[in-house]
C-alpha positions as CSV (number, residue, x, y, z in Angstrom):
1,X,174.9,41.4,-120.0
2,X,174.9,45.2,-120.2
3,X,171.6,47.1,-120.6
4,X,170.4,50.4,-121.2
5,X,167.0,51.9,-119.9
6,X,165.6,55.0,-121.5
7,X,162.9,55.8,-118.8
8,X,160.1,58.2,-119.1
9,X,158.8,59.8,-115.6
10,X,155.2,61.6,-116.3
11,X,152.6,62.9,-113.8
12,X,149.3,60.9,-113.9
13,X,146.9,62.3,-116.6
14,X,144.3,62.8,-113.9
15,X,146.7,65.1,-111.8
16,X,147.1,68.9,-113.0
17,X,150.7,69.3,-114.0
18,X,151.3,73.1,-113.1
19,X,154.7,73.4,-114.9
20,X,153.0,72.1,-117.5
21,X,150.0,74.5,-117.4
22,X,152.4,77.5,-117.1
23,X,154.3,76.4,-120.0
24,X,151.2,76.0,-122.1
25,X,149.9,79.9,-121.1
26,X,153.4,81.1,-122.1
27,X,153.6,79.2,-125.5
28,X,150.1,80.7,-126.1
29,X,151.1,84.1,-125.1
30,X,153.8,84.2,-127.6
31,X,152.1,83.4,-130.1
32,X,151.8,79.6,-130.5
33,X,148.1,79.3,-129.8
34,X,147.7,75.6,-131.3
35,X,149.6,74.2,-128.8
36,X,147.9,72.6,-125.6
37,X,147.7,70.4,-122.9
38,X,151.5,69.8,-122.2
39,X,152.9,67.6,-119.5
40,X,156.5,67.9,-118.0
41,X,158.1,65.1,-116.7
42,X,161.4,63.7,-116.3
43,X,163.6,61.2,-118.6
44,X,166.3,59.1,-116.6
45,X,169.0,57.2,-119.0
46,X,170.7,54.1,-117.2
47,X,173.0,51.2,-117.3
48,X,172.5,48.2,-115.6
49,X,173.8,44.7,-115.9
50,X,171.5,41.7,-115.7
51,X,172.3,37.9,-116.3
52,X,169.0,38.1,-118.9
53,X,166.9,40.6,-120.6
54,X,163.8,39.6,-118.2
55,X,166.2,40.2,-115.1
56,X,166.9,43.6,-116.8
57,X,162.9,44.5,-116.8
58,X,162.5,43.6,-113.5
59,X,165.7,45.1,-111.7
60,X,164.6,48.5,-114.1
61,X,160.8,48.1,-112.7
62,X,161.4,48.0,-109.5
63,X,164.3,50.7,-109.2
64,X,161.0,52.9,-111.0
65,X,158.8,51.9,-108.3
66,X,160.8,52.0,-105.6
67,X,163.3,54.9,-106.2
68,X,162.2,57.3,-109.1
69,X,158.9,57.7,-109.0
70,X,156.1,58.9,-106.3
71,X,153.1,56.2,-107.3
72,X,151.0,58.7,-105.9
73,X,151.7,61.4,-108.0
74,X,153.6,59.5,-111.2
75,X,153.5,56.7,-114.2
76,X,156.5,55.5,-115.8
77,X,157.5,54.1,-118.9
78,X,160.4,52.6,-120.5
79,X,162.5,51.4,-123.2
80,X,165.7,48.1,-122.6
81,X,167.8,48.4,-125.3
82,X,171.3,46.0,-124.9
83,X,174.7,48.0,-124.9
């Protein structure tokens, strides 16, 4: 079976994000002062095939783990949709 993931890369909440930071002084400076706190990350799109949906997950988790993200530094989410 063919899958899709739709995968979200985002620095931990308890790490400062200094893209993010920057962003949100430059918004404010121009004159969108009701925004705050934004995070940057990444978004990764994907095909993969699997011989089930659960193979999918777990071939998709561990190419996060192992590959795209720094655990350190990083959280992940992620959305299987079949193609």
């Amino acid at each position: 079976m063919k899958f899709i993931a739709e995968i979200n890369v985002m620095p931990l909440k308890a790490l400062l994000d200094p893209q993010g930071k920057a962003v949100t002084q430059t918004l404010q400076n121009t004159g969108y002062k009701t925004v705050s706190d934004v995070r940057i990350g990444k978004h990764i799109h994907l095909s993969l095939e699997a011989d089930s949906e659960a193979q999918a997950h777990e071939k998709v988790s561990t190419i996060c783990k192992t590959v795209l993200i720094n655990p350190i530094m990083e959280g992940f989410e992620y959305i299987l949709k079949t193609e």
